[in-house]
C-alpha positions in Angstrom: -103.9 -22.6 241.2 -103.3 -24.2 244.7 -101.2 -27.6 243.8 -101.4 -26.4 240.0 -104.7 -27.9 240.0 -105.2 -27.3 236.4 -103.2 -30.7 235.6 -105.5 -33.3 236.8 -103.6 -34.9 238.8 -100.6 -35.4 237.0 -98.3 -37.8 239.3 -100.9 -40.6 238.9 -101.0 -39.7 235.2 -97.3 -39.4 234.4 -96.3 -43.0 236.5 -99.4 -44.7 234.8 -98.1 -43.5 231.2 -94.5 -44.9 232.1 -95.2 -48.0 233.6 -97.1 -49.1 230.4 -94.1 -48.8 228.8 -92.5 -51.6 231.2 -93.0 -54.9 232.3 -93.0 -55.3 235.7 -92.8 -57.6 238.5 -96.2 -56.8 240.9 -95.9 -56.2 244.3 -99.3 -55.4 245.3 -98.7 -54.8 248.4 -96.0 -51.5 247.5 -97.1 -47.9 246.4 -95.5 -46.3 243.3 -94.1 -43.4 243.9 -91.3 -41.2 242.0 -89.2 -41.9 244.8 -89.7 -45.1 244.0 -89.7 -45.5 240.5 -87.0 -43.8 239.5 -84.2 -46.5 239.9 -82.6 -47.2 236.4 -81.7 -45.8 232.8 -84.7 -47.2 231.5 -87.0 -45.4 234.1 -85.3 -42.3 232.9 -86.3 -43.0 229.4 -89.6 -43.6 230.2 -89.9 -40.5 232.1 -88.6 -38.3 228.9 -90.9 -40.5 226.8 -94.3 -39.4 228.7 -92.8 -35.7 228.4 -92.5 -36.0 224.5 -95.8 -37.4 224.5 -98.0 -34.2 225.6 -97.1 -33.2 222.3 -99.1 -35.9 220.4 -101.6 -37.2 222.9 -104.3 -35.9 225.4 -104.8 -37.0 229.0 -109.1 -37.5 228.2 -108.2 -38.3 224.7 -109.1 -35.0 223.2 -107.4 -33.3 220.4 -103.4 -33.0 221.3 -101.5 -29.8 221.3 -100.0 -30.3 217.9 -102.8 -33.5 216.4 -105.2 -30.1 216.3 -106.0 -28.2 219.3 -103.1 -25.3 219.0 -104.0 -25.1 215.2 -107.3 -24.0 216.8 -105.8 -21.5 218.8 -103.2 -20.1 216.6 -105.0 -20.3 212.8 -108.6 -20.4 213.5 -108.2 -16.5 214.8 -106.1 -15.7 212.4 -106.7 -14.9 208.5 -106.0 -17.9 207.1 -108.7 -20.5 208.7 -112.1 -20.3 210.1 -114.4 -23.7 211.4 -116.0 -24.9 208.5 -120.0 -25.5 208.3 -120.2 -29.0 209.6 -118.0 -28.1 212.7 -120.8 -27.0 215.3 -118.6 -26.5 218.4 -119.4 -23.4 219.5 -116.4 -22.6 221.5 -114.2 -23.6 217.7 -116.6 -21.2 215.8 -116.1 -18.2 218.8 -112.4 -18.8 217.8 -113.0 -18.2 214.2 -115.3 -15.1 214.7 -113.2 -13.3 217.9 -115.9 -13.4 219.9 -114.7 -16.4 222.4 -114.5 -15.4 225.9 -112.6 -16.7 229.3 -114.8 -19.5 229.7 -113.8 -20.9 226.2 -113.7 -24.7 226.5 -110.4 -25.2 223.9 -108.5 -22.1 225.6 -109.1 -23.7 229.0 -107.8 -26.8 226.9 -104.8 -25.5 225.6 -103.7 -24.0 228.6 -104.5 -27.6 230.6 -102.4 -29.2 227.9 -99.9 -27.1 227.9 -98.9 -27.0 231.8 -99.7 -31.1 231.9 -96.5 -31.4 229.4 -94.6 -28.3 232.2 -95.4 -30.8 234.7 -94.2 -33.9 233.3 -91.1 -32.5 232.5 -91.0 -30.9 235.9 -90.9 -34.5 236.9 -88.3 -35.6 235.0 -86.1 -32.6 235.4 -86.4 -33.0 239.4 -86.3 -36.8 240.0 -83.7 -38.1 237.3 -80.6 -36.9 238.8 -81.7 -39.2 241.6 -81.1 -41.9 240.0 -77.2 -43.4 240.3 -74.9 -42.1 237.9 -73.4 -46.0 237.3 -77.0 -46.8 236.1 -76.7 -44.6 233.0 -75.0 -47.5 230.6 -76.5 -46.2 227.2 -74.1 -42.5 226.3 -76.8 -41.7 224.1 -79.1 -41.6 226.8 -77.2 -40.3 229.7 -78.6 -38.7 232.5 -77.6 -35.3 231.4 -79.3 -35.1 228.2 -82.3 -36.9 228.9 -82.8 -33.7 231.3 -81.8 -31.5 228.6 -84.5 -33.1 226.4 -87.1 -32.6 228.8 -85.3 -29.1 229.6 -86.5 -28.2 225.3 -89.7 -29.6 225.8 -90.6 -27.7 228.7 -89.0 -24.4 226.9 -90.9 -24.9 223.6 -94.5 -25.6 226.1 -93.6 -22.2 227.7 -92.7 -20.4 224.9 -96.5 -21.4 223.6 -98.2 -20.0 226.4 -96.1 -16.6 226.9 -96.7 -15.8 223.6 -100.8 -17.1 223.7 -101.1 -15.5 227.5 -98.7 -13.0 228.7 -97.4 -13.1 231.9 -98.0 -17.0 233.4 -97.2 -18.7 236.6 -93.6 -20.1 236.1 -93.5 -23.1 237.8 -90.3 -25.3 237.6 -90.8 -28.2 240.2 -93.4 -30.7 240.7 -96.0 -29.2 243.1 -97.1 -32.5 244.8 -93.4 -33.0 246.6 -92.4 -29.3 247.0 -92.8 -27.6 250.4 -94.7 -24.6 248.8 -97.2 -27.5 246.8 -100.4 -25.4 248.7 -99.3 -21.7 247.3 -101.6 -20.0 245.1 -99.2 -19.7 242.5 -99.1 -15.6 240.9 -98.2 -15.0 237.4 -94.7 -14.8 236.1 -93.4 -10.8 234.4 -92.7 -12.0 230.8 -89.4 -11.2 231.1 -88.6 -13.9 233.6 -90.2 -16.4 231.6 -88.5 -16.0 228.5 -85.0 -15.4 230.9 -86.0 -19.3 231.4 -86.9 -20.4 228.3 -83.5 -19.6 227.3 -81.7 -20.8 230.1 -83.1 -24.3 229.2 -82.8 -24.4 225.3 -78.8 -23.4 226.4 -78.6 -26.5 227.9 -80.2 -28.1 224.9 -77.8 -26.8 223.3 -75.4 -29.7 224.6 -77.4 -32.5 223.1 -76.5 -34.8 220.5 -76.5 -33.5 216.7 -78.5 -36.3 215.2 -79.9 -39.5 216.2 -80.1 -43.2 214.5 -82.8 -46.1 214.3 -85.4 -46.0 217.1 -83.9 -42.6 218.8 -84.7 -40.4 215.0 -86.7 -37.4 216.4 -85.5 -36.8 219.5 -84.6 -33.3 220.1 -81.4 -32.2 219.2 -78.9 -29.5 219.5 -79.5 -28.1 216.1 -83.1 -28.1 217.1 -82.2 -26.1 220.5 -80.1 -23.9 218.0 -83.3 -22.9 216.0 -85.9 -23.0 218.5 -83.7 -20.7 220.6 -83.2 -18.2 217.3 -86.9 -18.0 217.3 -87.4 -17.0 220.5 -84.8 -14.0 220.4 -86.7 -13.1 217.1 -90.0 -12.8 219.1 -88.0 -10.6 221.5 -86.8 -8.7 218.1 -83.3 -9.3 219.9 -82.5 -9.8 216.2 -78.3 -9.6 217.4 -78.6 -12.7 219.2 -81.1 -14.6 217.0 -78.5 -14.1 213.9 -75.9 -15.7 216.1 -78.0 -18.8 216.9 -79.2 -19.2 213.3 -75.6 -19.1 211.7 -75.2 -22.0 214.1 -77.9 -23.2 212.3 -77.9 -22.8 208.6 -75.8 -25.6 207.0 -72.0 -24.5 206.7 -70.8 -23.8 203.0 -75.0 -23.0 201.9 -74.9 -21.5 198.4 -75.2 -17.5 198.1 -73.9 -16.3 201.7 -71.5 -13.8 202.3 -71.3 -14.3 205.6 -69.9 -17.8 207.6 -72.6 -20.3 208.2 -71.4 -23.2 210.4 -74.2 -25.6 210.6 -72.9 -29.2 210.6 -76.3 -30.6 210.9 -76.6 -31.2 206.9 -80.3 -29.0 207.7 -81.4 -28.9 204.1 -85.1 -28.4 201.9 -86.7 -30.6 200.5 -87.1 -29.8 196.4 -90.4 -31.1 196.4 -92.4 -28.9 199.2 -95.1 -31.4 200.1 -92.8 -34.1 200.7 -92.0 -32.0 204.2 -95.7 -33.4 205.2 -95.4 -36.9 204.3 -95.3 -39.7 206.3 -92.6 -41.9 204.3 -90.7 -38.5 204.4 -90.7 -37.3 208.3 -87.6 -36.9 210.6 -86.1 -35.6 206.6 -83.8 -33.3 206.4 -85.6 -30.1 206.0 -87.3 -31.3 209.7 -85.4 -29.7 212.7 -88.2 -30.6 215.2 -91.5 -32.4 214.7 -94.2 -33.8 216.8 -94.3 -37.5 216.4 -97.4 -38.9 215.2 -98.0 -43.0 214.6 -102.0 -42.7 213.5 -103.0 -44.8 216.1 -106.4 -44.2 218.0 -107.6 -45.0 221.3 -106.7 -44.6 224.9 -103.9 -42.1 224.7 -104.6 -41.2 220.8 -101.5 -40.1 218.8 -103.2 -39.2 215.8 -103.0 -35.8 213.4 -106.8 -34.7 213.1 -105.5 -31.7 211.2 -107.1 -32.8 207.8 -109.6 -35.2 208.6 -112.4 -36.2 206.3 -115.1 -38.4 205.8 -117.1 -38.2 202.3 -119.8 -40.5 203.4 -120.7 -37.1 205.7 -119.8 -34.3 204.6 -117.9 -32.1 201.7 -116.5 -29.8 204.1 -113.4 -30.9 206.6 -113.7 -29.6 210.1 -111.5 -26.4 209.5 -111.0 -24.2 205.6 -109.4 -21.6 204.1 -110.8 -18.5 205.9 -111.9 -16.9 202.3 -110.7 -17.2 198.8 -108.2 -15.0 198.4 -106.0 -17.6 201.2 -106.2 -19.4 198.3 -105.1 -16.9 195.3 -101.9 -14.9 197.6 -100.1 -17.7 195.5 -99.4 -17.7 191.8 -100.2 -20.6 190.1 -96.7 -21.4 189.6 -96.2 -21.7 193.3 -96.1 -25.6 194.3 -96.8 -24.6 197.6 -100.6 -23.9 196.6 -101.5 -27.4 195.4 -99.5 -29.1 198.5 -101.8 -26.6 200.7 -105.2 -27.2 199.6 -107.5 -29.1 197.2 -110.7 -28.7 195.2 -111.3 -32.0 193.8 -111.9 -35.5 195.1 -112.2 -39.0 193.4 -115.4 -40.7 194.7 -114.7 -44.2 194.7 -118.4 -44.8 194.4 -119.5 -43.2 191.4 -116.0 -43.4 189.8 -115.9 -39.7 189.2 -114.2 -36.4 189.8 -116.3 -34.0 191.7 -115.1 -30.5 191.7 -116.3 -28.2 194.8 -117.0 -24.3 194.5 -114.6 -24.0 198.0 -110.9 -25.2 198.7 -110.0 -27.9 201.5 -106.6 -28.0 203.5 -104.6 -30.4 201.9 -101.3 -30.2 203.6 -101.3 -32.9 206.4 -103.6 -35.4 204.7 -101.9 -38.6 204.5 -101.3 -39.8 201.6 -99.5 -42.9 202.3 -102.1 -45.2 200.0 -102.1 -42.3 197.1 -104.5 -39.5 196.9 -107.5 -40.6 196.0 -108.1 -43.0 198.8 -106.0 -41.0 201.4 -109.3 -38.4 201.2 -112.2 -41.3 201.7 -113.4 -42.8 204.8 -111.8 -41.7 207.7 -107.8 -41.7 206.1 -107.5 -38.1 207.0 -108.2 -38.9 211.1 -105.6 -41.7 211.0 -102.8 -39.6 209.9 -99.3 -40.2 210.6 -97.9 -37.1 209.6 -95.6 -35.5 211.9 -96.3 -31.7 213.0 -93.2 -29.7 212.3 -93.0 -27.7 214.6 -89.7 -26.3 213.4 -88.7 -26.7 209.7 -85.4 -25.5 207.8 -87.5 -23.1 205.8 -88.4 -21.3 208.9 -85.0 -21.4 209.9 -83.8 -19.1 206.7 -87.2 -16.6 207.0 -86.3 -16.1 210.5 -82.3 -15.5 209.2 -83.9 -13.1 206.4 -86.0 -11.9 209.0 -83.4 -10.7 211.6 -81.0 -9.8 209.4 -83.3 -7.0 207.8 -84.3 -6.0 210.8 -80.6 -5.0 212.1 -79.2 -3.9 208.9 -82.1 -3.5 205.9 -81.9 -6.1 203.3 -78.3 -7.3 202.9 -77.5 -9.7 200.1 -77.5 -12.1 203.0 -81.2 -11.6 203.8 -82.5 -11.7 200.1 -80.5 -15.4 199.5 -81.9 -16.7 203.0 -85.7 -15.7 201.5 -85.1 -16.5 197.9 -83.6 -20.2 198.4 -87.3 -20.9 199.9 -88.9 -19.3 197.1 -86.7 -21.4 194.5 -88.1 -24.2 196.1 -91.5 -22.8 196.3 -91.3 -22.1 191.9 -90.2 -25.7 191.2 -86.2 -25.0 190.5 -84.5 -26.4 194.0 -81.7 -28.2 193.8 -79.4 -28.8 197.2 -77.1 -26.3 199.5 -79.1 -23.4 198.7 -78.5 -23.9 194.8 -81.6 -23.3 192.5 -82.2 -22.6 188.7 -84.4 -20.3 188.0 -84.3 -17.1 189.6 -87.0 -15.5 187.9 -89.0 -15.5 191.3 -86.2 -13.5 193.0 -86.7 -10.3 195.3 -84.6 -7.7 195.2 -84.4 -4.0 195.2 -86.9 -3.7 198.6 -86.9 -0.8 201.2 -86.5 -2.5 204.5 -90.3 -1.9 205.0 -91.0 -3.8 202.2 -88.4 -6.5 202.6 -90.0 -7.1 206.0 -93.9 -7.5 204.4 -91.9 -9.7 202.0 -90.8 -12.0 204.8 -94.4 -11.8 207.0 -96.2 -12.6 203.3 -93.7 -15.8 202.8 -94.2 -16.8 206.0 -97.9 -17.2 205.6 -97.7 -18.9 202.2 -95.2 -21.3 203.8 -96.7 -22.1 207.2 -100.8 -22.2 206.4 -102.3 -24.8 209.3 -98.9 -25.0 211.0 -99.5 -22.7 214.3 -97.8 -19.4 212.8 -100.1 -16.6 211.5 -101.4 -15.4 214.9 -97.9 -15.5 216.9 -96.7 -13.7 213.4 -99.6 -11.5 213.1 -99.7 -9.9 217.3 -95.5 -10.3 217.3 -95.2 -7.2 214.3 -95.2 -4.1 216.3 -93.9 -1.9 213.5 -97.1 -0.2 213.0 -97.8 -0.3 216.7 -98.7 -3.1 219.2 -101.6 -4.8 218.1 -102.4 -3.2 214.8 -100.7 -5.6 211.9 -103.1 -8.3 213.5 -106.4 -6.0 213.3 -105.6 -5.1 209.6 -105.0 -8.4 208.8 -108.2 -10.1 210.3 -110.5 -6.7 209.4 -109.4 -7.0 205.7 -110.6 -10.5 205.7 -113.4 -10.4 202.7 -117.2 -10.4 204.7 -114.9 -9.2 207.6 -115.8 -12.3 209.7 -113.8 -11.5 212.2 -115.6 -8.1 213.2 -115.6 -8.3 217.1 -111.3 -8.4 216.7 -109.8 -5.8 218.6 -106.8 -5.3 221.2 -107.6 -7.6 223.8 -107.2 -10.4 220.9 -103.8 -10.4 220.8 -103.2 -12.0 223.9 -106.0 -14.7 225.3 -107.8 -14.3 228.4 -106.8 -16.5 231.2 -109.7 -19.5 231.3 -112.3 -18.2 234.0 -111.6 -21.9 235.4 -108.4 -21.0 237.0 -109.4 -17.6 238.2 -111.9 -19.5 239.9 -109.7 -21.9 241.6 -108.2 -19.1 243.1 -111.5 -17.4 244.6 -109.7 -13.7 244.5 -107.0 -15.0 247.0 -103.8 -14.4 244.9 -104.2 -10.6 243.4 -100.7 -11.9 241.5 -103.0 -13.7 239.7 -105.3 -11.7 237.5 -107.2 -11.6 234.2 -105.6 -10.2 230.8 -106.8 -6.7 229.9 -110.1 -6.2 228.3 -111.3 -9.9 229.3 
């Protein structure tokens, strides 16, 4: 990957994405540089701005990492979702079969995307300390945690492509001013890539506990906290994970035995689709989102995860991968009508029209009500935020790790049953709920832990879970809770799954790039 050639160019990129957030006084006859550009507090803002934003936008205006392309990645493969008959990308119905291969358009995407965010925030990271410490006038933007924030954003970016690739090339500076810019850059043991993962959501760690007016969804340390518990969950280093999530969970939370001291007032919503509303995002149940605005154009920040047009078609570009998606939840289960729809209002004939198939509902924007939010093109405007980490994930992973270190402790069933008192309708606040006809109890710790995988997927449908969940079980061996899953599929569409499947090849584009030159860097098994 000589100069990390895989992100197009990124200087000229990142310094065109900041300067349009500034007004400036032309000198034609200078060169921008980040020698040069990075002067003032505000420079260091709009550096950590263009970092945040290879979350929601895309450098040729394709699909962003979390407006659709991971969802791609990480549900299409998975049982939950497959492409839909109007979607006639090839490369998106490989993904929904298994039978994509190295030279798979959106995994050469992803992995683009991915390292053009590990870039930008290389850049930052690297060239913000430059800048004079008297600059830095605004405390809630000092120079420390505006490296910190990019310091999250490059962890989460890293932790996406360990767990989608194995073993990548770790790269922590930007290539175009480094002395070693011209290596051929090998891949990185795991190990040493999740050693800095953690090293930067410690730092995180130090950032501010909540945010006001214009700053709302910036990272913050409760959202270092989380992100860093789900990482030590993925490394089953459940000890440390329980640790981080007691930091976490909010501090006096009905039901637990044990001393939570989250101060961050972390709570669920009581109605579960307000958690993917616009006039709801940044709420309280959302430790870390993507920020999406629904505007289209240039450097689109819109959420394409539910997009529709009924003039078109009756299918959306991605469904439920088979019915019985649909039917793991009881009808009592809120969760199931905030996931997915049947019916549709056509304005034209003034009528219902019921479909034989169900359609994703979940990030559909339904700022101008229902009916209208699912004609025209509503759906491709959204301005839903993607959670990338909610407060219901936060107790599943608690429930999670705490099963997995001592079996199902009283603990662990109040972490999973708060989320299912939400899910039946009877939530309340602080973990308090009123009807507890829903709740689980009496479980080996074999069966607490398919409790806890099977409320995960009813919880998380279309928010880039099921295939990190699905690969990261081991407890019937590497690799073999995902084939179950995906050969159990009714008409078995995904046939061609095996091994090789739970990690994605490395895009043939990069391998060429390197011509054989680097034998550090080498194709995953079986691809």
């Amino acid at each position: 990957m000589k100069k990390i050639l895989i992100i197009f160019s990124i200087i000229i990129t990142s310094l065109t994405a900041f300067l349009s957030c500034k007004k400036l006084t032309e000198h034609p006859e200078g060169a921008i540089t980040p020698d040069n550009f990075y002067q003032t507090q505000s420079d260091a803002i709009a550096a950590v701005t263009a970092v945040y934003s290879t979350l929601t936008t895309d450098i040729n205006n394709d699909f962003p990492i979390y407006g659709r392309n991971l969802n791609l990645l990480i549900d299409n493969p998975s049982d939950n979702q497959v492409y839909s008959p109007s979607n006639t990308n090839p490369d998106v119905r490989a993904l929904g079969t298994a039978t994509y291969v190295s030279t798979n358009d959106r995994v050469h995407k992803i992995y683009a995307q991915l390292y053009w965010g590990i870039d930008k925030a290389n850049i930052a990271i690297d060239n913000i300390p430059t800048i004079p410490a008297e600059k830095f006038v605004d405390p809630i933007h000092s120079q420390a945690n505006l490296v910190r924030e990019a310091r999250f954003i490059r962890a989460l970016l890293y932790f996406n492509l360990v767990r989608m690739f194995g073993a990548v090339p770790l790269v922590l500076h930007d290539q175009q001013t480094v002395e070693s810019a011209g290596e051929l850059v090998g891949r990185t043991a795991k190990d040493s890539v999740y050693a800095q993962i953690i090293t930067d959501l410690d730092s995180a760690t130090a950032l501010p506990s909540s945010y006001t007016g214009a700053n709302i969804g910036r990272v913050t340390s409760g959202a270092a906290h989380a992100l860093l518990a789900k990482v030590y969950v993925t490394r089953q280093d459940w000890a440390n994970a329980i640790t981080e999530l007691r930091k976490v969970i909010t501090a006096g939370t009905a039901g637990f035995t044990d001393a939570t001291t989250g101060s961050y007032g972390y709570d669920l919503f009581a109605k579960f689709s307000d958690a993917f509303q616009a006039a709801t995002k940044n709420g309280k149940e959302h430790v870390f989102s993507a920020q999406f605005n629904g505007t289209a154009g240039g450097f689109t920040s819109t959420n394409t995860l539910s997009s529709f047009t009924w003039s078109s078609s009756a299918y959306t570009a991605d469904i439920p991968a088979d019915s019985s998606v649909v039917h793991i939840f009881d009808m009592n289960d809120q969760r199931r009508s905030a996931t997915f729809y049947d019916s549709l209002f056509n304005l034209s004939t003034n009528a219902w029209v019921k479909w034989p198939f169900f359609n994703f509902l979940k990030f559909v924007d339904q700022s101008t009500g229902f009916t209208t939010a699912l004609q025209g093109n509503q759906g491709a405007n959204s301005k839903i935020n993607f959670p990338v980490i909610r407060y219901s994930e936060v107790l599943l992973l608690y429930a999670e790790a705490l099963n997995e270190l001592y079996g199902p402790t009283p603990d662990a069933y109040n972490a999973i049953n708060i989320v299912r008192g939400r899910a039946y309708n009877s939530y309340i606040s602080n973990g308090l709920y009123t009807d507890h006809t829903y709740d689980l109890a009496g479980l080996t710790q074999s069966g607490f832990r398919d409790a806890v995988f099977t409320e995960r997927r009813k919880e998380f449908i279309q928010e880039c879970q099921r295939w990190f969940d699905l690969v990261r079980r081991t407890d019937f061996g590497p690799g073999i809770y995902y084939l179950n899953s995906v050969h159990s599929m009714i008409g078995n569409p995904k046939a061609a799954a095996s091994l090789k499947d739970t990690l994605f090849p490395i895009p043939q584009t990069e391998l060429d790039l390197y011509g054989g030159r680097n034998s550090n860097f080498y194709q995953n098994p079986g691809w």
